[in-house]
C-alpha positions in Angstrom: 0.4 -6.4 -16.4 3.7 -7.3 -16.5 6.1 -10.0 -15.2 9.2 -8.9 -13.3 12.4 -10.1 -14.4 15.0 -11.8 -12.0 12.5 -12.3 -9.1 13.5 -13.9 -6.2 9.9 -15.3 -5.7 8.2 -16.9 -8.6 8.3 -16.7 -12.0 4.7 -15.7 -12.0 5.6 -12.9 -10.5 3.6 -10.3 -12.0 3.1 -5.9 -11.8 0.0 -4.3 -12.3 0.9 -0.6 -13.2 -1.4 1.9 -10.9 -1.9 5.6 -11.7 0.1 7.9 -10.4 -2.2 10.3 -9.0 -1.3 10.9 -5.8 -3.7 7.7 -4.9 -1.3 4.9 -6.1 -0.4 3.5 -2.7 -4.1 2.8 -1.4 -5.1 2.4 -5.1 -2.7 -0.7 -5.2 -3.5 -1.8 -1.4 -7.4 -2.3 -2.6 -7.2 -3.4 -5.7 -4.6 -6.4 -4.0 -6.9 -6.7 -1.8 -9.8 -7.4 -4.3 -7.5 -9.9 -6.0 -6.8 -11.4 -2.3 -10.5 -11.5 -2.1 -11.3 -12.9 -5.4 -14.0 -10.2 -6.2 -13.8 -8.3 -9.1 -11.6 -5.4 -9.9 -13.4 -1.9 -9.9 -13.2 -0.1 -12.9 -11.7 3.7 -12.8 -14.3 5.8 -10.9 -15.1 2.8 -8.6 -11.3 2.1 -7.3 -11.2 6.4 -7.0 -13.7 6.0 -4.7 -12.3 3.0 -3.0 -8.8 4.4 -2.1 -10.3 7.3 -1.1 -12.7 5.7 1.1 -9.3 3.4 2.5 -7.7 6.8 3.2 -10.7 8.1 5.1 -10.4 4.6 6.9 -6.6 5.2 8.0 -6.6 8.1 8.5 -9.6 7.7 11.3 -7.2 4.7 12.0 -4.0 6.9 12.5 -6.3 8.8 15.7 -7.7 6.4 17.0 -3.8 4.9 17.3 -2.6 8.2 17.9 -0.2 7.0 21.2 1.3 4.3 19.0 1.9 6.4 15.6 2.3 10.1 16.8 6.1 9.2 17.2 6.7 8.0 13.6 4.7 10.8 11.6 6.8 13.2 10.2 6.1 17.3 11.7 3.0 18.2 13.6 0.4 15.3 14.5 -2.6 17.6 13.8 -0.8 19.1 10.6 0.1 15.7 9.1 -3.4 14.2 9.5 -4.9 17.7 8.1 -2.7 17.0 4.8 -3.0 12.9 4.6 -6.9 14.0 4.6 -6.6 15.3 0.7 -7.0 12.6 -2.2 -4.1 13.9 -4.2 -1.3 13.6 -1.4 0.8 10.3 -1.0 1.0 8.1 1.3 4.1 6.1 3.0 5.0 3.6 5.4 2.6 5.3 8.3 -0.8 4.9 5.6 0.8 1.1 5.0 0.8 -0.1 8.5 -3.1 1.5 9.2 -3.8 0.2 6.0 -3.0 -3.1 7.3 -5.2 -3.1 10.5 -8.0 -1.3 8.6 -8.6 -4.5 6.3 -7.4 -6.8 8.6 -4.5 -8.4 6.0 -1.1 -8.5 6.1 0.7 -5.9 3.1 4.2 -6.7 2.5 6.4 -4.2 0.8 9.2 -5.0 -1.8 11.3 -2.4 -3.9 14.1 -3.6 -6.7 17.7 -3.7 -5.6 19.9 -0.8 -7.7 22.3 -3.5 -7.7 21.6 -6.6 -8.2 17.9 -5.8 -10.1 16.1 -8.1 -7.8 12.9 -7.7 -6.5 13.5 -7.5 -2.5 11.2 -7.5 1.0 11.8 -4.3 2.6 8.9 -4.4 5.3 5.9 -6.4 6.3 2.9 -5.1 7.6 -0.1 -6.7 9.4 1.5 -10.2 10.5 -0.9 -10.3 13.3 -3.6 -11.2 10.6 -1.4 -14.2 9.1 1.4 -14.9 6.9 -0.2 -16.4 4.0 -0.8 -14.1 1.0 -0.6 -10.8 1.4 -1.4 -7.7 -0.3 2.2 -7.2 -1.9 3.0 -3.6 -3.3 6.2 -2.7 -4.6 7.9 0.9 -4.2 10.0 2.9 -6.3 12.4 5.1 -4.5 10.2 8.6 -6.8 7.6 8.1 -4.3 5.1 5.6 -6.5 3.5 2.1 -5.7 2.4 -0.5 -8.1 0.8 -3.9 -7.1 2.5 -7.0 -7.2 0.3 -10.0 -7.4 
């Protein structure tokens, strides 16, 4: 873990590094939400097993919402879920918002500014479920997601 540098937020700020394995977005959105829970963090096979089983969950949850998402996905509706299905593929902004109604918490989104180096909001997820601490993920523009807690 380490703490971020000129964040706008706290100074306890901190970013727990997630694999890049083609997992790292619902890796980081379970293991915040274990933190969020306060139950333990699963060790390597066990959080596999979880962010797969969160994919299975949104994708199921991307069908069943398949009026109010078919829009936003990018290419063929069928095609795109057929892909989201495999473990290895990454997920985006669609996986984030399902993610959000699967557990029930809001998931806020921050990437850091080219600019100015800050740590910045760039989308909030899941505000029907509260406000108050959500599962915060931040994004680098290559496509990865580490956890922010």
């Amino acid at each position: 873990m380490s703490k971020l540098r000129n964040s706008p937020f706290s100074s306890d700020l901190r970013l727990i590094s997630i694999p890049g394995d083609g997992r790292c977005l619902f890796r980081s959105v379970v293991h915040g939400a274990c933190l969020r829970a306060g139950t333990p963090i699963p060790k390597e096979n066990a959080a596999k097993e979880l962010a797969d089983d969160l994919r299975s969950k949104v994708v199921k949850e991307l069908i069943k919402r398949r009026s109010e998402t078919e829009w936003f996905l990018e290419g063929d509706f069928e095609t795109y879920i057929s892909h989201m299905k495999r473990s290895h593929v990454w997920g985006g902004e669609p996986e984030l918002f399902m993610s959000s109604h699967v557990l029930r918490v809001p998931i806020r989104v921050h990437m850091i500014d080219k600019n100015s180096k800050s740590v910045k909001v760039i989308a909030d997820y899941g505000q029907e479920y509260g406000k108050e601490n959500p599962i915060s993920v931040l994004y680098h523009d290559y496509g990865h997601y580490d956890l922010l807690h």
